[in-house]
N, C-alpha and C positions, 0 to 999 in steps of 0.2 A: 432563397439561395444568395442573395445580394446581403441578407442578412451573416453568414459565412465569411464572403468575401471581402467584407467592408472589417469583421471583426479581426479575420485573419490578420490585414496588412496594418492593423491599429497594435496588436499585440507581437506583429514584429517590428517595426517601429518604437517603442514600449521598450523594448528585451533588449535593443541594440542601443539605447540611452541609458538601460540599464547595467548594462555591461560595463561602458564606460564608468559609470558611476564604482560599479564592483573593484573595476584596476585603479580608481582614484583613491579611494578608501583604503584597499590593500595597501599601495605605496607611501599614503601619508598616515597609515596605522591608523584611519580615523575609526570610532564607534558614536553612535546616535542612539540616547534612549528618550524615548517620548511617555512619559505617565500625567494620566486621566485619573486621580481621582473620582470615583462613583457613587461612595455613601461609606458608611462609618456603623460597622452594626457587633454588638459588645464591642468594642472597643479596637475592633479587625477594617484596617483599610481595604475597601477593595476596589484597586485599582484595575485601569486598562492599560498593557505596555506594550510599547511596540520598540522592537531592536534590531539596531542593521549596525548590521558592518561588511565586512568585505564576502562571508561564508553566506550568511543569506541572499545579497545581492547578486553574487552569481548562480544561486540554487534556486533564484526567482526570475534570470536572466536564462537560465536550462530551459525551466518550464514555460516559461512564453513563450522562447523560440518553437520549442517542440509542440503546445498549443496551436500557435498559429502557421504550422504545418499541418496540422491534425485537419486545422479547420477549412483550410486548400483539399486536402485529400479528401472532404464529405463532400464537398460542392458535387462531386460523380461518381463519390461511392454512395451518398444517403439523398442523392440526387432526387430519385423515386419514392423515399419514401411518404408514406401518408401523414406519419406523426412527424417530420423533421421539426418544426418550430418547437415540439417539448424535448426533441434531441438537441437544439442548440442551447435552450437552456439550463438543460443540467450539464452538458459539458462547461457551459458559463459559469456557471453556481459553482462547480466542481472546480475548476478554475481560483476561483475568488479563494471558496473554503481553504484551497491550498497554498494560497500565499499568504492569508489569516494564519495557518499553524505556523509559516515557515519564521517570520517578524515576531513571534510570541514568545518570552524569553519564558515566561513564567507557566506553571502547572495552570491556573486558574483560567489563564486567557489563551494556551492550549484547547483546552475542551471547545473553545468552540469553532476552531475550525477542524479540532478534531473529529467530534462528530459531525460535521457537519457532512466531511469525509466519509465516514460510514456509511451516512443518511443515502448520501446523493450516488454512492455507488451501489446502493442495493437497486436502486431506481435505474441505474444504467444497464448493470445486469436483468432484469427482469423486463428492460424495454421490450424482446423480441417474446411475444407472450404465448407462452406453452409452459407445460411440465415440468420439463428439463430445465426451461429458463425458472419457475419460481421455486424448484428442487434445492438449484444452484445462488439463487438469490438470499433464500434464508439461510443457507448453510456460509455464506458468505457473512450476512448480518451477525449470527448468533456468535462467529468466531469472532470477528468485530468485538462485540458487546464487550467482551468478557475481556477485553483492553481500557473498552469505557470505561467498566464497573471498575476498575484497577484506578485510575485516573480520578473517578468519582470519591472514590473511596481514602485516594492519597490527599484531594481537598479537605474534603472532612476531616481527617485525620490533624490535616494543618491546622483548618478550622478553629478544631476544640481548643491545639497548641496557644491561640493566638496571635500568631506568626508566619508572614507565608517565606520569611527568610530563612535556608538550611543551613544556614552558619552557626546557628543557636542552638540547633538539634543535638540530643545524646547520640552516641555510639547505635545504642537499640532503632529509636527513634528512624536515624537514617538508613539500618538496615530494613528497615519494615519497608519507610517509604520508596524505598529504589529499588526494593525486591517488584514491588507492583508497577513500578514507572519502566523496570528490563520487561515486566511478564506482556505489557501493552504496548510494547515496542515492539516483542517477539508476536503477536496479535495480529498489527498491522504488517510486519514483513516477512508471515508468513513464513516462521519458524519453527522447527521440529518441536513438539507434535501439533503445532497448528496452523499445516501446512496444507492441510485438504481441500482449504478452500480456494487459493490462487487457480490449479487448472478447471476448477470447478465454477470460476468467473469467467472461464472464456467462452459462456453462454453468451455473453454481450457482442455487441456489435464490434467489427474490426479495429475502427477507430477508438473506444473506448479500451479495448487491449492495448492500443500505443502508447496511449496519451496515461491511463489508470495504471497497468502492469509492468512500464518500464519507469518516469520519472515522478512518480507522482505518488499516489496509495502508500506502493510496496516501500515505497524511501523514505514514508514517515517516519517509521518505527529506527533507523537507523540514522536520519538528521535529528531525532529528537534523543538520542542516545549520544552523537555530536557534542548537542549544548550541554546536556550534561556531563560533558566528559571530566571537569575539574572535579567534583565531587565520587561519580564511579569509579576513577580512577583510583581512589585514597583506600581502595578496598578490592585485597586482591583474591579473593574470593568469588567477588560480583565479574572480575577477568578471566578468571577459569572458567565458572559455570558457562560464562557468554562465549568462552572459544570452543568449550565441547560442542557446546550447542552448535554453533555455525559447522561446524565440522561434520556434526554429525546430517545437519540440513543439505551442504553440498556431499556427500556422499549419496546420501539414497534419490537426492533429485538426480545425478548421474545413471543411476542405478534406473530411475521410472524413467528417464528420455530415452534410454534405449531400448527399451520395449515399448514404446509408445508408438504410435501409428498416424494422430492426430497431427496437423500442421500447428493449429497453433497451442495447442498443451506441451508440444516439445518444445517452444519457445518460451511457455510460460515455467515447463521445469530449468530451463538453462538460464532463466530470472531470477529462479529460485537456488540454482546453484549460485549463484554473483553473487545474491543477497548474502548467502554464508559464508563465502568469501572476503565479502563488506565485516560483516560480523567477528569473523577470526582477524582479519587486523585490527579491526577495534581493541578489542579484547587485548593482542599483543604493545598497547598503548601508543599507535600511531592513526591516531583519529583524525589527519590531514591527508594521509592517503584513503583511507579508507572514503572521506569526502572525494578523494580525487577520481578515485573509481566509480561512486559514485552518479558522479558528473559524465564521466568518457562513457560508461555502461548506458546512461539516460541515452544520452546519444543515436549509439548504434542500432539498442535495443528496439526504438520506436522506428529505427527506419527497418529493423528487420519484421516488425509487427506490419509497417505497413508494406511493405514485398509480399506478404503472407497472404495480407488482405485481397493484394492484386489478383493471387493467386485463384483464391477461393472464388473471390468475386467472377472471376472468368470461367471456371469449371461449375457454374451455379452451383455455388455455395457447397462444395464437397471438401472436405478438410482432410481426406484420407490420400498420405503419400503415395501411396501403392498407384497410384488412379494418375499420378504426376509424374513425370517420366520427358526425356527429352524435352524441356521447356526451351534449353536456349533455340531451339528452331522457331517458337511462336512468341516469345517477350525475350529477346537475347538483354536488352537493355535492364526491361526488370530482376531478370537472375544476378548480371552483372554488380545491380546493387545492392542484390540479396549475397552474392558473394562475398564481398567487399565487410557486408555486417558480420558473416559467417566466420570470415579468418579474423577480423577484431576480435569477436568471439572466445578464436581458439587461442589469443593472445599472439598470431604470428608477426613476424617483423617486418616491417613497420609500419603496422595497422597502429589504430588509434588505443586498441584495448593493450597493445605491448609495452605502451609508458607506463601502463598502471600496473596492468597485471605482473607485468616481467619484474616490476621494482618490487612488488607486494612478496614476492617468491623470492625474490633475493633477500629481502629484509627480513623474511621469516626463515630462512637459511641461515641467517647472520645470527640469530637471536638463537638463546636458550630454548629448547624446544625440547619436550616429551618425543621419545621415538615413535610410537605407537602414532600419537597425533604429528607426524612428520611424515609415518607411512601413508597414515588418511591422507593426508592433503596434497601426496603423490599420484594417491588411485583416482581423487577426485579431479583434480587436472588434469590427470589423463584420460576418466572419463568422457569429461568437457571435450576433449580433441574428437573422441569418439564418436558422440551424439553426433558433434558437427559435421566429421566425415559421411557419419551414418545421411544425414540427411541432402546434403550435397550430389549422395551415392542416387539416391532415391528421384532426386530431382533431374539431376545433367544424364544420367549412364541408364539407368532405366528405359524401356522403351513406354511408349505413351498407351494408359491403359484407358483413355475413358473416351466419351462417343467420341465416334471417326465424322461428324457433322459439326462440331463442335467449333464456333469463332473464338480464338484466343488472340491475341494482339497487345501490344504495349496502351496505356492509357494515357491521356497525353497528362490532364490534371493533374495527375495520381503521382505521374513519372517528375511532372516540375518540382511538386513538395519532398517528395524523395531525394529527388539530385540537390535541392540546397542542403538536405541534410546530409549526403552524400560528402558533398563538399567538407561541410562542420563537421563531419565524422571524421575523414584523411587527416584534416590540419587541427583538430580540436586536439588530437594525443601530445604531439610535437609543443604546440601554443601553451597551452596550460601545466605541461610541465617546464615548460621555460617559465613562465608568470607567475607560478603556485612555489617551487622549488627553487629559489633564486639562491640559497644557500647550498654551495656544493660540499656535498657528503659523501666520502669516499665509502665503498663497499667491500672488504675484503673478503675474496671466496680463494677457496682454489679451484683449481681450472677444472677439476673434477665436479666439484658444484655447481660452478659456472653451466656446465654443459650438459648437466643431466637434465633440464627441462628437455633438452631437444631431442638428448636419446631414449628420452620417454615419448616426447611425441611421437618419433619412429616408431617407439615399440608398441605402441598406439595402431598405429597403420596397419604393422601386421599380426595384430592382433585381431583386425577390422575384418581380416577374411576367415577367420577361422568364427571368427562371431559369425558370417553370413553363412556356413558348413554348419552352425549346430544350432543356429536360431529354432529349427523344428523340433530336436532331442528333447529339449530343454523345458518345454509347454510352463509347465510346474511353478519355472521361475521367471516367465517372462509374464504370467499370470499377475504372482506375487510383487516382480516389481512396477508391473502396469497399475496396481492399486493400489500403489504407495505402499508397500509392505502391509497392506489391509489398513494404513491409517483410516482410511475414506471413512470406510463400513464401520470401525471404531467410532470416530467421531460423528458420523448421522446417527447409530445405536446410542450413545453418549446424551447428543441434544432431544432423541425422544423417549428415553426414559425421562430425563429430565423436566422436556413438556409434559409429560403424562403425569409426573409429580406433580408440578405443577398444576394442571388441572385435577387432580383429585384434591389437594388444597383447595383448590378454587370452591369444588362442588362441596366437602366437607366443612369449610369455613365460613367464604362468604356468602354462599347461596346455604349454608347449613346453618350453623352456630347464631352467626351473625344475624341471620335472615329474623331465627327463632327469639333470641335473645332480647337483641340489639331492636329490631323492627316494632318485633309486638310490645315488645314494654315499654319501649318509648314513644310507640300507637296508645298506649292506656296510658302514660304519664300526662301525655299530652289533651287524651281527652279529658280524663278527669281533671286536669290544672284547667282544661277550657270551661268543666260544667262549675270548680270553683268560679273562677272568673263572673262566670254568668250568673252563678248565685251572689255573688260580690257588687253585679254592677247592678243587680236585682233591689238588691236591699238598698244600697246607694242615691239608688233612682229614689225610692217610697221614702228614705228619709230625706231627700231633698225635697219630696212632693210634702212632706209632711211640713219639714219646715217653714216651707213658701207658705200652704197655708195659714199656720199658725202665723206668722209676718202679717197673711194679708187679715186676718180676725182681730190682731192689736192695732193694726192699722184702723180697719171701719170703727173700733169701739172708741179710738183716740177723737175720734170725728164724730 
């Protein structure tokens, strides 16, 4: 446990030097690249880069902090467990790999905190060991992969080039490469259609939901879309595909939070709606907001992962809202800062998520926009208000449904790491758009656009009670958006036909052909080249023995 506590206050210590450092670089515009020479093989350098400037330094200043809250909260959430020493090291590992990608300017030295990423959160997810946990574990890996293989495949590619610089690249050339460098960003951040696996990792343990599903994992795929923004940008095709997409990701996550029932799967849909949010401003070429949300989403998100945690941890381990009813009588404190996450959340004013959110909605107001993807990104924001209300509803106004024996209580640990981030939550929205947006940019709406986010959210509200009148009618589609409109069942049917290809390859090929082929006749090349040999060293022998004689016969006759 002292192992926790000692790491915690090292990596918040760390975070808040590193902060500084992030506003000194912003201000004097500085950048810092470090390259390591490795080896020289045809005639391809391959180096090691490390780059900061002002975007990393604070996206490595996030994840510490929230780290080392993470690591305060396990002191009395993983208190008991049996394994904790190989739970503190893979969130250590998991740690490290993530500030490896985030310094990585380049494809090559990418990978490996890339996977490294991969590796150590299959291992998180399958900590609590059952079924369900290694169901959820490979399904999580195998979507994984197939951003690896993407990433593998765009070295190579360079490889053969001779060049790992994209400035030399044809027209073709960089569509190929950045088709696979979007498809493994959409991989890691859990992008339509492969989005099955985020609530499918909330087999893990609470703290690894904070720390992995709010700043960390899921923000690969969209910091690594970031650095490449001068080049995706020069192509405005790779802009469309990536706004549909996001659009179409915050939709149907709105769509499965509100029929969901789980505590922390509606947390991990309402990540997944952000993400596509992230995604649709990218796409509309403001890749400083999109970092900016980001950052404010990191935030709230991990303090509403660990409220959740509280949550569960005290109704032993029951994730079903039905069962949670009237809380603020038994943790008023912890609801208080599950609330507080909940209206960030809905973007209201002047929570933390209102600087981000509210500007992202303005500026995509302001901008040239498709109607159709205009109506989307109305339904999906008012979704978002929805779930939130929905779950708010379930928590405070419910009556309590689970044992009447039951000790519920605020935790003291649990509540310290939370209230600092509590704190960093209220004044991180206000701070960082003062420090981030230092050039003022006027907004022109009219007062009718101005205002419709809000008469959407109302309309939101009473929209809330005629949902809770027909939630029963409706089975059919609260079925269909409970399973991700059947992605899941897609994608598990997907990955085992595919295994199953696979091994009949396997059994056809290498235990077949290969076995037949390859084994035996290179079993008989080898013996017969050995009984040559042995007839070789046969004859070898008798004419050295022949020789020596003859020698020693000229010898005695000389004498």
């Amino acid at each position: 446990m002292i192992l926790f506590y000692l790491t915690a206050w090292s990596f918040l210590l760390v975070s808040v030097g590193i902060f500084f450092y992030g506003l000194l670089f912003m201000y004097m515009n500085y950048k810092l690249l470090l390259n390591w020479n490795l080896l020289v093989l045809n005639s391809v350098d391959f180096s090691m880069l490390i780059y900061l400037d002002w975007l990393s330094l604070i996206f490595i200043f996030t994840v510490l902090l929230i780290s080392s809250m993470i690591f305060f909260y396990c002191c009395e959430y993983m208190g008991h467990d049996f394994n904790i020493n190989r739970f503190f090291y893979l969130i250590f590992l998991f740690v490290i790999s993530m500030i490896l990608m985030i310094i990585s300017p380049s494809i090559l030295t990418i990978i490996l905190g890339w996977d490294g990423l991969g590796l150590i959160s299959y291992g998180l997810v399958i900590y609590y060991q059952s079924n369900f946990s290694y169901n959820s574990g490979m399904l999580t890996v195998l979507m994984n992969r197939i951003g690896d293989v993407m990433i593998i495949l765009s070295i190579s590619v360079m490889f053969i080039l001779g060049s790992w610089n994209f400035l030399f690249y044809n027209s073709f050339l960089n569509y190929l490469l950045f088709s696979m460098v979007i498809i493994a960003s959409f991989t890691k951040s859990a992008q339509f259609p492969f989005s099955s696996w985020l609530p499918a990792a909330m087999a893990a343990p609470t703290p690894v939901s904070s720390l992995v599903h709010s700043s960390t994992l899921v923000t690969a795929g969209v910091y690594m879309l970031i650095r490449f923004n001068n080049l995706i940008y020069l192509n405005m095709s790779f802009l469309n595909f990536i706004v549909c997409i996001g659009m179409l990701t915050m939709m149907f996550a709105g769509f499965s939070a509100l029929s969901e029932y789980d505590l922390k799967k509606i947390i991990a849909y309402s990540t997944l709606s952000q993400l596509g949010l992230m995604m649709v401003i990218y796409g509309m070429k403001f890749y400083i907001l999109s970092f900016f949300h980001l950052i404010i989403h990191a935030m709230f998100k991990s303090m509403m992962f660990m409220c959740s945690g509280v949550f569960i941890h005290s109704l032993l381990n029951y994730q079903d809202i039905r069962f949670m009813g009237n809380l603020i009588e038994f943790m008023p404190l912890t609801l208080m800062i599950f609330m507080v996450a909940n209206f960030s959340l809905c973007g209201a004013p002047f929570f933390s998520g209102f600087y981000s959110k509210d500007l992202i909605l303005e500026k995509i107001f302001m901008s040239s926009f498709s109607l159709i993807l205009y109506l989307f990104l109305l339904l999906s924001t008012g979704l978002t208000v929805m779930y939130s209300i929905r779950v708010m509803y379930y928590l405070c106004y419910k009556n309590f449904n689970f044992l009447s024996f039951s000790k519920i209580s605020d935790m003291k640990l649990m509540n310290f790491s939370m209230f600092l981030l509590l704190i960093n939550s209220l004044m991180s929205g206000y701070l960082m758009n003062w420090l981030i947006f230092l050039n003022i940019e006027e907004i022109y709406l009219f007062s009718m656009e101005k205002i419709q986010i809000l008469i959407l959210c109302i309309s939101m509200l009473i929209l809330f009670n005629f949902f809770l009148k027909l939630k029963f009618k409706i089975f059919f589609l609260f079925y269909f958006f409970g399973k991700m409109w059947m992605l899941y069942y897609m994608n598990f049917y997907l990955n085992f036909y595919n295994l199953n290809l696979m091994k009949k390859f396997y059994n056809v090929i290498d235990k077949g052909y290969t076995t037949l082929v390859l084994e035996k006749s290179l079993m008989d090349f080898i013996s017969k080249l050995n009984l040559n040999f042995q007839v070789y060293s046969l004859n070898l022998l008798i004419s050295l023995m022949f020789s020596l004689s003859y020698l020693m016969v000229i010898g005695l006759m000389m004498f």
